[in-house]
C-alpha positions as CSV (number, residue, x, y, z in Angstrom):
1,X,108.5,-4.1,-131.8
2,X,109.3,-4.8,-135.4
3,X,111.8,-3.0,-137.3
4,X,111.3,-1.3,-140.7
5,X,114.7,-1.7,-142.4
6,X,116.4,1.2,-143.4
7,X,117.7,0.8,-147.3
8,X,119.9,3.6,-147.0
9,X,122.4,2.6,-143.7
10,X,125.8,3.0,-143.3
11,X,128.6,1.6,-141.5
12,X,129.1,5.4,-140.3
13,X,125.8,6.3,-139.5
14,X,126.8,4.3,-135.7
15,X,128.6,7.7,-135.4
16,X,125.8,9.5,-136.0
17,X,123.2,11.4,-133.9
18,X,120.0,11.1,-135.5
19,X,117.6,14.0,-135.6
20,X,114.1,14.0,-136.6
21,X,113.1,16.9,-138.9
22,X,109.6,16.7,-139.3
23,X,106.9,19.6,-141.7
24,X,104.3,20.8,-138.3
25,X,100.9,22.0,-139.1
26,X,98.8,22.8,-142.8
27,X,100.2,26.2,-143.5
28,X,103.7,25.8,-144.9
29,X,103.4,24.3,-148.0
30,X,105.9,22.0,-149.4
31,X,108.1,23.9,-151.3
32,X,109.1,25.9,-148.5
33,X,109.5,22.8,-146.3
34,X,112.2,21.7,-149.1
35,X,114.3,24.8,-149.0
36,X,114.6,24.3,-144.8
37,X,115.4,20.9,-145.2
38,X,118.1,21.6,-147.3
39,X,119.6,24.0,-145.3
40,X,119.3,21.4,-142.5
41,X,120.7,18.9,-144.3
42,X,123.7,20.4,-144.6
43,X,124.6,20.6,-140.7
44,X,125.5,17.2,-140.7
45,X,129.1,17.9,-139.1
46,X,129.3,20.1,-136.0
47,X,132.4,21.5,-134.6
48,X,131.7,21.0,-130.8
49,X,133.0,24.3,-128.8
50,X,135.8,24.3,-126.8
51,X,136.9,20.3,-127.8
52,X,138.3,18.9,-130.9
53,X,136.1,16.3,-131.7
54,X,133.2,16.9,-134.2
55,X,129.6,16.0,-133.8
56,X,128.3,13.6,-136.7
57,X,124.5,14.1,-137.7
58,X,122.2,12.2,-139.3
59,X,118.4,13.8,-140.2
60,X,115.5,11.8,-141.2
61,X,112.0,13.2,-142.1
62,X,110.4,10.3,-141.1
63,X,111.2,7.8,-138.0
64,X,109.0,5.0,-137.1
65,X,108.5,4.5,-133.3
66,X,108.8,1.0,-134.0
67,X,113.1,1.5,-134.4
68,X,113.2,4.1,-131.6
69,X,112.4,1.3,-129.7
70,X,115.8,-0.5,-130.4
71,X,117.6,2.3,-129.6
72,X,118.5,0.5,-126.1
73,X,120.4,-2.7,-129.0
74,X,122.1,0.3,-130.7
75,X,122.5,3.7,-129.9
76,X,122.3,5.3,-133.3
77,X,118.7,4.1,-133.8
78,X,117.6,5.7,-131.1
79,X,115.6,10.0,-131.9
80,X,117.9,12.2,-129.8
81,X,116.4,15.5,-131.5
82,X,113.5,16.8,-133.0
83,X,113.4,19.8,-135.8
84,X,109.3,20.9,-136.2
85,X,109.3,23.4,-139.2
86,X,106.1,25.1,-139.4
87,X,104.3,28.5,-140.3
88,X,102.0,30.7,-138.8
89,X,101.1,34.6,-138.9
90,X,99.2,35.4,-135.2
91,X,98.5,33.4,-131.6
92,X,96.0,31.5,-132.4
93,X,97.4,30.0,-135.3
94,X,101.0,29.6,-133.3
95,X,99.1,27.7,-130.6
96,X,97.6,25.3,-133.1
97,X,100.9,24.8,-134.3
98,X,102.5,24.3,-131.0
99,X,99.9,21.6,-130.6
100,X,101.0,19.7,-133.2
101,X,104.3,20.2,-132.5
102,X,103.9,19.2,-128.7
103,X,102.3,15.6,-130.1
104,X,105.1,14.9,-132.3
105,X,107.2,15.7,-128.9
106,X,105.5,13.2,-127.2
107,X,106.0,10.9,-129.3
108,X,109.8,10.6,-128.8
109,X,109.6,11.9,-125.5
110,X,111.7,8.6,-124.3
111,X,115.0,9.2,-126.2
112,X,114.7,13.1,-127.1
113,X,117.8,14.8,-125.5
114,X,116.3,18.5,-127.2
115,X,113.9,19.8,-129.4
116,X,113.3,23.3,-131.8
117,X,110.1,24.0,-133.5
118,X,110.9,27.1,-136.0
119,X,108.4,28.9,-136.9
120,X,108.3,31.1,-140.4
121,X,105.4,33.9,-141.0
122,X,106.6,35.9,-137.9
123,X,109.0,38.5,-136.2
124,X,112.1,37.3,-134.6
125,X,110.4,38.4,-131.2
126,X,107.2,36.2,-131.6
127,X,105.3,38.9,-132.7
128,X,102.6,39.1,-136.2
129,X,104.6,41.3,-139.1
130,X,103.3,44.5,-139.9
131,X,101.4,45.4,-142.9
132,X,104.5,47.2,-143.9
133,X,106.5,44.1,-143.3
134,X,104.1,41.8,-145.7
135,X,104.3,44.9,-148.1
136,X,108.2,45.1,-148.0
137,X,108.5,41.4,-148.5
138,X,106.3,41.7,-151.2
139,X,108.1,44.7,-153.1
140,X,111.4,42.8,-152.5
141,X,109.8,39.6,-153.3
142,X,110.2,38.1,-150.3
143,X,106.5,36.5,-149.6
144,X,105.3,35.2,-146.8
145,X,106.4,31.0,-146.8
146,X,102.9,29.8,-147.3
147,X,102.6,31.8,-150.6
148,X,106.2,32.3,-151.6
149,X,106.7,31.8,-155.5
150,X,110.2,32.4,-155.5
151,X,112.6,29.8,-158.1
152,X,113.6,27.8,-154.7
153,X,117.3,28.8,-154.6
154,X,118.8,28.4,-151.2
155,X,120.6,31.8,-150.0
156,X,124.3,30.6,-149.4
157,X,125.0,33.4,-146.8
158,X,127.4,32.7,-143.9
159,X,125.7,32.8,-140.5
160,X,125.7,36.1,-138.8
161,X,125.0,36.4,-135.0
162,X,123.0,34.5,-133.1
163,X,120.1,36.9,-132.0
164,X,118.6,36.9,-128.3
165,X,116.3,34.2,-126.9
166,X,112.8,35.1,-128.2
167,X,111.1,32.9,-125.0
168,X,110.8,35.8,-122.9
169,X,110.0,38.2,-125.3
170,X,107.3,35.6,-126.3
171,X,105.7,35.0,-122.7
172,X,105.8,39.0,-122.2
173,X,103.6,39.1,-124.8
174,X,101.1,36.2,-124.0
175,X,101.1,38.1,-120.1
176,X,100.1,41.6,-121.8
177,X,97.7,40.2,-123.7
178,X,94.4,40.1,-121.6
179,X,92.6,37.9,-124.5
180,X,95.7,35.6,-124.5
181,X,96.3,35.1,-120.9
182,X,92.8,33.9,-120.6
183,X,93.7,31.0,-122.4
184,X,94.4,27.9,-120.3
185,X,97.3,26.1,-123.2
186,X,98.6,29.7,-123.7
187,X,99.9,29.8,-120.0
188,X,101.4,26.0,-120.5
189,X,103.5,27.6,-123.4
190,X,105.8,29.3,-120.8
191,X,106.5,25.9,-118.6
192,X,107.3,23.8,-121.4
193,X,110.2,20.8,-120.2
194,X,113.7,22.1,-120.5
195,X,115.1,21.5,-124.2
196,X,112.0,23.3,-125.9
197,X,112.8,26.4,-127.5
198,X,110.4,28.1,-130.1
199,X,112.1,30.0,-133.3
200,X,110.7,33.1,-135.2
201,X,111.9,34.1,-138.9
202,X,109.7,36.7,-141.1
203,X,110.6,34.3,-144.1
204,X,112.7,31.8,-145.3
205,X,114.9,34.0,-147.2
206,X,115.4,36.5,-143.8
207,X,117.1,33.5,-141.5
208,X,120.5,33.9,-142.5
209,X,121.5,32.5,-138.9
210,X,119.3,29.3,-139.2
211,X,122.8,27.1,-139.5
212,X,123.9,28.8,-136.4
213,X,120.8,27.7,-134.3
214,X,121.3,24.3,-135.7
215,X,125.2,24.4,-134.4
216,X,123.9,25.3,-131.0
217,X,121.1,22.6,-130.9
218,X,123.5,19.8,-132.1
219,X,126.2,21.0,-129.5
220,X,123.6,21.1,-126.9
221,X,122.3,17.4,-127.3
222,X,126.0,16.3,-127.9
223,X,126.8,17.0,-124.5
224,X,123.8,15.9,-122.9
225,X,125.5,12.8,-124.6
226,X,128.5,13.1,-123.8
227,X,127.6,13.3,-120.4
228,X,125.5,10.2,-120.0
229,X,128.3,8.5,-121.8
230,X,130.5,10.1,-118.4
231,X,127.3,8.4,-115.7
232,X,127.9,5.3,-117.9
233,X,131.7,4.9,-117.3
234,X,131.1,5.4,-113.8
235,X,127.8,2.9,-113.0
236,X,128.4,1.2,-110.0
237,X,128.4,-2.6,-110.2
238,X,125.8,-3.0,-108.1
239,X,123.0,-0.7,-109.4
240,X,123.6,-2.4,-112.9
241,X,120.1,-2.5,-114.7
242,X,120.0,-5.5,-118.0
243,X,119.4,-3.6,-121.2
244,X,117.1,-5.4,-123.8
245,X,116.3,-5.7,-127.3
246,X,112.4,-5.1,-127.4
247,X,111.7,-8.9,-128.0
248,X,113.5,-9.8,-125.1
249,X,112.1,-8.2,-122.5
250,X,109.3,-11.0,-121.4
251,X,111.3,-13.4,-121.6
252,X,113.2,-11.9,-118.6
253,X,110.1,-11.6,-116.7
254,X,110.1,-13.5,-113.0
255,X,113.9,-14.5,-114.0
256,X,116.2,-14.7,-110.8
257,X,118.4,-12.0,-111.3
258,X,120.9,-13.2,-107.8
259,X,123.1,-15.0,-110.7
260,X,126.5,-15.0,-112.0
261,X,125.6,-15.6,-115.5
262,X,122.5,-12.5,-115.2
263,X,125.5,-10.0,-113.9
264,X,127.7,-11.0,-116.7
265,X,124.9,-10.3,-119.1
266,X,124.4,-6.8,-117.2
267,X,128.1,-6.4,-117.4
268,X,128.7,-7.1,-120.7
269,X,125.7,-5.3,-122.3
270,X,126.5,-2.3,-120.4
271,X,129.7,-2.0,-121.6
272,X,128.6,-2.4,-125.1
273,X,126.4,0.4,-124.5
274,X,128.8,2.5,-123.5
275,X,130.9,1.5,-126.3
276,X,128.1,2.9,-128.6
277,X,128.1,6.3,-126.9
278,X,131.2,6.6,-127.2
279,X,131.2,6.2,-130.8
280,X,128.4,8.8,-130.9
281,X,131.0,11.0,-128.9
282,X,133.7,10.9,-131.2
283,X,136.1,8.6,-129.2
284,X,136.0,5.8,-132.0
285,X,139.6,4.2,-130.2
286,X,137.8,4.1,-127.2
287,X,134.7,2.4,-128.1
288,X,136.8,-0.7,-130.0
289,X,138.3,-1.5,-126.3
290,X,135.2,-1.1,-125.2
291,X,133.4,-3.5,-127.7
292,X,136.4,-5.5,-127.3
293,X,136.2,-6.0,-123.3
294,X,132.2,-6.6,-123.7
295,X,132.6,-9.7,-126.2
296,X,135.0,-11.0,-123.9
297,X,132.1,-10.9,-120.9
298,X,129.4,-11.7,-123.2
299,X,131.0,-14.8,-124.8
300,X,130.8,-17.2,-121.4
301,X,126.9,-16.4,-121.3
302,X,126.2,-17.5,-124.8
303,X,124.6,-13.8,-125.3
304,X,124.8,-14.5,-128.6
305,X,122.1,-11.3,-130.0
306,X,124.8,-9.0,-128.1
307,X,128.0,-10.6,-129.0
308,X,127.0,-10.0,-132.7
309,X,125.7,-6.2,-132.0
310,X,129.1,-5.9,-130.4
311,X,131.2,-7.2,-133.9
312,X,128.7,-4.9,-135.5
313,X,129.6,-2.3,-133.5
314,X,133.7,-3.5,-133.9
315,X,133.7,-3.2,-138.0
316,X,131.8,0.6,-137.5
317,X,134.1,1.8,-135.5
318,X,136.9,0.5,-137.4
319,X,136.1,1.6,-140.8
320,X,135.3,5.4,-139.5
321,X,139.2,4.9,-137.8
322,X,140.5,3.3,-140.8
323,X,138.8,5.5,-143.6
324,X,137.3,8.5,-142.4
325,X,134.8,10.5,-144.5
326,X,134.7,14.1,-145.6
327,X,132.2,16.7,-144.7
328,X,130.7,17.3,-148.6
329,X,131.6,20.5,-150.1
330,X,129.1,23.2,-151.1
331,X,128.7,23.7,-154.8
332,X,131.1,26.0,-156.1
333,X,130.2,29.8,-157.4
334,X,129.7,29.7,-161.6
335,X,132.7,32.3,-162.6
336,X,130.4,33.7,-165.2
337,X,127.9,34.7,-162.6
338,X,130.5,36.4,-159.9
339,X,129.8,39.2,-158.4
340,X,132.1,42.6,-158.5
341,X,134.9,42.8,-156.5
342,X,134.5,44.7,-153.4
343,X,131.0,44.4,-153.6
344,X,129.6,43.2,-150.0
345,X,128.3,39.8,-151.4
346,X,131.8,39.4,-152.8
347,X,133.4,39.9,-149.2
348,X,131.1,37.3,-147.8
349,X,131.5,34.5,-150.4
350,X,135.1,34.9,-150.1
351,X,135.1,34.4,-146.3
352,X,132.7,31.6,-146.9
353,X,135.0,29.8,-148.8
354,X,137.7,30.6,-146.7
355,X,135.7,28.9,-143.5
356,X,135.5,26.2,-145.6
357,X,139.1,25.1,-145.6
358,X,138.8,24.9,-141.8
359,X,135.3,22.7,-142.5
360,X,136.7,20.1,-144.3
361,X,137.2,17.7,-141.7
362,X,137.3,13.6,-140.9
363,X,135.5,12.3,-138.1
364,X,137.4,14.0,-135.6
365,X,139.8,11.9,-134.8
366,X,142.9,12.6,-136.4
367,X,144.1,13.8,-133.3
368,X,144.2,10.6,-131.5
369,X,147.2,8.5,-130.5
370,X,148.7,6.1,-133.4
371,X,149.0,3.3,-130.5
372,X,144.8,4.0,-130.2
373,X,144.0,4.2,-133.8
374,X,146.6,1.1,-134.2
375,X,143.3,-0.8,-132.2
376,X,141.5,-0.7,-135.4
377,X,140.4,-3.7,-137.4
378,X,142.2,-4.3,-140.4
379,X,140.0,-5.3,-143.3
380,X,140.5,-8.6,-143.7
381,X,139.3,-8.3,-140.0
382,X,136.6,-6.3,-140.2
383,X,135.3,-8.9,-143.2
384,X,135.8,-11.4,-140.5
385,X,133.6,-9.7,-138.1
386,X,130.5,-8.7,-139.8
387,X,130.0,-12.7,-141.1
388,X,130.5,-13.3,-137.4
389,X,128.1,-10.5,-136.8
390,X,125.8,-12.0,-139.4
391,X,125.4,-15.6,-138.1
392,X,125.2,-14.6,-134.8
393,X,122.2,-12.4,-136.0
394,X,120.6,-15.3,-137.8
395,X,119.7,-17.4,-134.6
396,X,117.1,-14.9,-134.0
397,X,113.8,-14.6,-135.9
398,X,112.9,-11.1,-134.7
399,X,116.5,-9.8,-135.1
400,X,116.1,-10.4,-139.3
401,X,116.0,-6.9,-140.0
402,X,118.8,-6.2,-138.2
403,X,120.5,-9.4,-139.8
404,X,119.7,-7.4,-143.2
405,X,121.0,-4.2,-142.4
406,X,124.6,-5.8,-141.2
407,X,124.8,-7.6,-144.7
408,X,124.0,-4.3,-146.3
409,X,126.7,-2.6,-144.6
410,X,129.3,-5.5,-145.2
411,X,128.1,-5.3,-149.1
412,X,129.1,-1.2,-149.4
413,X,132.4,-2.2,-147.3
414,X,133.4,-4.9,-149.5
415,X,132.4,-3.2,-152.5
416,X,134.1,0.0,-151.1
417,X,137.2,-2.8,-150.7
418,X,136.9,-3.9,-154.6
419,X,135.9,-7.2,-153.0
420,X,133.7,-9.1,-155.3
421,X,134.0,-12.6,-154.8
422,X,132.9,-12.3,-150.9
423,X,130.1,-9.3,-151.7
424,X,128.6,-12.8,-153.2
425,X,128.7,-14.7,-149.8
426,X,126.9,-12.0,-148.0
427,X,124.6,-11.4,-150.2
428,X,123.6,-14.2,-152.0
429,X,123.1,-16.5,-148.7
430,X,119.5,-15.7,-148.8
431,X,119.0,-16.9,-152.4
432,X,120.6,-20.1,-151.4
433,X,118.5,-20.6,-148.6
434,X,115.3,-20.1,-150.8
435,X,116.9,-22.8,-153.4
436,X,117.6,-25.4,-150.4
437,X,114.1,-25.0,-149.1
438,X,112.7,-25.0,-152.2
439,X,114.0,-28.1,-153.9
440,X,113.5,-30.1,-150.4
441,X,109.8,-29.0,-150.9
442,X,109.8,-30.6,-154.4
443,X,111.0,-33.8,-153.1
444,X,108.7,-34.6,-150.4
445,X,106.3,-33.3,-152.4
446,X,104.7,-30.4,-151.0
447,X,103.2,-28.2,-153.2
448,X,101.7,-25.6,-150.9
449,X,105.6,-24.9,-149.8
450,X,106.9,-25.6,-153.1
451,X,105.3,-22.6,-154.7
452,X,105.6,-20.3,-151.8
453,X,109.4,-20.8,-152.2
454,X,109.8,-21.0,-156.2
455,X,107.4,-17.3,-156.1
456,X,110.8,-16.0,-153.4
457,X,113.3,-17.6,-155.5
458,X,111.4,-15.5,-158.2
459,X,111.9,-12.7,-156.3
460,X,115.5,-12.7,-155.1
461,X,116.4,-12.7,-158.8
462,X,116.3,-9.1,-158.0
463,X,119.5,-10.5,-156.3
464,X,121.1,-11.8,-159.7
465,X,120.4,-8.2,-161.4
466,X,121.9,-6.5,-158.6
467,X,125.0,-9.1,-159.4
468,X,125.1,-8.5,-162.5
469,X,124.8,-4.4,-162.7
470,X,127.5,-4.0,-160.2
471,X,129.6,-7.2,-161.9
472,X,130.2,-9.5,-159.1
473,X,131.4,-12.2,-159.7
474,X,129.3,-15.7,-159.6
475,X,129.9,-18.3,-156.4
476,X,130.1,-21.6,-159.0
C-alpha cells in the first residue's frame, strides 16, 4: 500500500505511458542488457498511425507493485507494458526463459494493456543458429549476446521492415518436434493471453527493426487506451463503480452506497479519471475541462484526497499545453569520421536525419483549437494550484509521498519559471515544521522528542544546501 517516491518525476510524465523494461533470465549479461535499453529508451515519442496525436513514453527498469497499486489515484503510475529482454540458444533454455518471463507477467497482470519478451541468441523464426551462423557472427564479430565483446556502440541504422509474425512459425516447430510436444508448458506457449508476443534476433547488432517493434507495441497499448478512455466517456450513471486510493478502500467497507453524497464521490472521481486518460491520450485541452468539471463535483463532498489529485492533475496538463517539450535529438555524426558519398551507409544516415525533421515534435497538440489551448492555466495559476494541491495532500498521512512528489514537481516548475522566492515556500515547509515541533519539544521538556526532531532538523539541512547550490533566495 505504501508508495516508494520516485526522485526523478515530472510534471509531464502524467502524459506519459509507463512501460516496464525489465533483463529476463541468467544468460544475457549486462552489457548487452545496456545496449537494448538504450535503444529502448529512445522510443519515448510515438507517432500514432493514422491520427495526429503522439504517444508519450515513459520506461522504468524497475517498478514496485507497491505504486502500481495507485494507479486507480493517477493514471500514469499505473504498468501498462512490459519489455522482458532475455537470451537463450535452444527450447529448453527458451522455456526457462519464458518462465521467468511469464512471472514477471503475472505480476502486473492487473494494469498490463500488452507485453513483448525479445529474445537474442536465436533466428528470427524461433529456431537455434547454425554452426555456420555462430561462425559468421564470429568472423564478422558479431558474437552471440551472452559473450559479445564488442566496444558497446549502438548501431544508429533506420528501421527497415517489420518482418512476419514468428508465433506460428514458433508453434510449428514445438508441433514437429515429438520431444517438445511431449512437454506439458511447451503446449501452454501457443495459448498464451492475447498481448503476448515472443521476439527472435541472432544478436544485438542484427535487429535493425527493434525501434519498429517498439512503434507497433506502443501504438497497440495506446489504443487499448484510447479506447477505455471512449467506455469511460460513455459509463452510464447508474453502473458507476467508486474508485479508491489503496488506503481507502476499508474505510468504504459496509458504507451505504443509496446516497447523494456517495454518487457525487463516484461522479466526481470518475471524471477525474477520465481526465487522466485523456491526458495519457494526447487530448491535454480536454482533460483541463475535465479536471475542471470533477473539482466542481468533488468540492460539495469535502473529497478533499481527489480535489487535490485533480489540481495536480490541472497544473500537468497545463504546463504540457503551455510549454511543450521536444522529442531529444540523436547525437549528431563527427564530420571527421563521415562516410564516402554515395556509399550505402551514407544514403541511410542522410535519410535518417532527414526523418528527423519530421520527429521533432511537441506533445501533439499543436493542432488544437486556440479557444481549447486558451483553457490552460496561466502560471501564476498553475503556482496557485499545486499549493492547493499540496495542502489538500497534507490532511492525509498515507498520501505523504504523494504530497512529496507534488512539491517536487512545483519546485522544477518554479525553478523552470526563474521563481525563487516561492521555490522556498514549497520546499522549505517541511524544515519549518521540524523547527516548530522541535522547539515546542524543548519547552515542555521532552527529551525523547526533542532529539528525534533536532536529528530531522539535522537532516533537512540537506534542504539549506540544496538552497544554497541552486541560489534561492532565503524566507527571512
Amino acid at each position: 500500500m505504501s508508495l516508494i517516491i520516485d526522485y526523478g518525476q515530472l510534471a509531464e510524465d502524467h502524459q506519459s505511458l509507463l512501460v516496464l523494461v525489465n533483463q529476463t533470465g541468467t544468460l544475457l549479461n549486462n552489457k548487452t542488457f545496456n545496449r537494448a535499453w538504450e535503444r529502448i529508451h529512445k522510443c519515448n515519442c510515438i507517432g500514432i498511425p493514422g491520427q495526429k496525436r503522439k504517444a508519450w513514453v515513459r520506461y522504468k527498469r524497475f517498478y514496485p507493485k507497491e505504486n502500481n497499486e495507485w494507479g486507480d489515484f493517477q493514471a500514469h503510475r499505473k504498468v501498462l507494458g512490459l519489455v522482458s529482454v532475455g537470451e537463450c540458444s535452444n527450447i529448453q533454455e527458451f522455456e526457462d526463459l519464458f518462465d521467468c518471463y511469464k512471472k514477471v507477467k503475472e505480476e502486473y497482470s492487473d494494469t498490463l494493456f500488452n507485453s513483448r519478451l525479445i529474445i537474442f541468441g536465436m533466428n528470427r523464426d524461433g529456431s537455434p543458429l547454425s554452426e555456420e551462423d555462430k561462425r559468421k557472427f564470429l568472423k564478422s564479430g558479431k558474437t552471440s549476446p551472452v559473450h559479445s565483446e564488442d566496444s558497446g556502440v549502438t548501431s544508429d541504422l533506420s528501421p527497415t521492415e517489420v518482418c512476419g509474425e514468428v508465433d506460428s512459425t514458433k508453434d510449428n516447430k514445438i508441433q514437429n518436434d515429438p520431444e517438445i510436444s511431449g512437454r506439458p508448458h511447451s503446449n501452454s506457449l501457443t495459448k498464451e493471453s492475447t498481448g503476448a508476443e515472443v521476439v527472435f534476433f541472432p544478436c544485438i547488432d542484427e535487429c535493425p527493426d527493434l525501434e519498429e517493434k517498439l512503434k507497433e507495441f506502443i501504438s497497440s497499448i495506446f489504443f487499448v487506451l484510447d479506447g477505455k478512455r471512449l467506455d469511460r466517456s460513455f459509463e452510464r450513471a447508474d453502473r458507476m463503480q467508486l474508485i479508491c486510493a489503496p488506503f481507502e478502500k476499508k474505510d468504504y467497507v459496509g458504507l451505504d452506497t443509496d446516497t447523494k453524497s456517495f454518487r457525487k464521490k463516484c461522479q466526481g472521481r470518475l471524471r477525474k479519471h477520465l481526465a487522466d486518460l485523456c491526458l495519457q491520450a494526447g487530448i491535454s485541452g480536454e482533460a483541463i475541462l475535465h479536471y475542471e468539471t470533477a473539482i466542481d463535483i468533488l468540492k460539495p463532498v469535502n473529497d478533499w484526497l481527489w480535489i487535490g489529485a485533480c489540481f495536480e492533475g490541472l497544473c500537468s496538463a497545463s504546463v504540457i499545453l503551455v510549454y511543450p517539450r521536444v522529442k531529444s535529438q540523436t547525437l549528431r555524426r563527427v564530420e571527421s569520421m563521415s562516410v564516402k558519398p554515395g556509399s550505402s551507409m551514407g544514403k541511410e544516415t542522410k535519410n535518417r536525419a532527414g526523418s528527423l525533421k519530421h520527429n521533432l515534435t511537441t506533445n501533439g497538440l499543436q493542432e488544437l483549437a486556440d479557444p481549447v489551448a486558451k483553457t490552460a492555466l496561466n502560471p501564476a495559476d498553475i503556482i496557485d494550484k499545486y499549493r492547493e494541491c499540496i495542502l489538500n495532500y497534507s490532511k492525509f498521512k498515507l498520501a505523504a509521498v504523494i504530497e512529496l512528489e507534488a512539491c517536487l514537481k512545483a519546485c522544477r516548475f518554479l525553478i523552470q519559471q526563474k521563481i525563487k522566492l516561492k521555490t522556498g515556500l514549497v520546499t522549505f515547509n517541511y524544515n519549518g515544521k521540524i523547527n516548530s515541533l522541535s522547539s515546542r519539544s524543548r519547552k515542555i521538556n521532552i527529551v525523547k522528542n526533542t532529539s528525534k526532531f533536532c536529528s530531522l532538523e539535522l537532516g533537512s539541512n540537506m534542504l539549506l544546501r540544496w538552497r544554497n547550490t541552486y541560489n534561492i533566495d532565503s524566507l527571512e
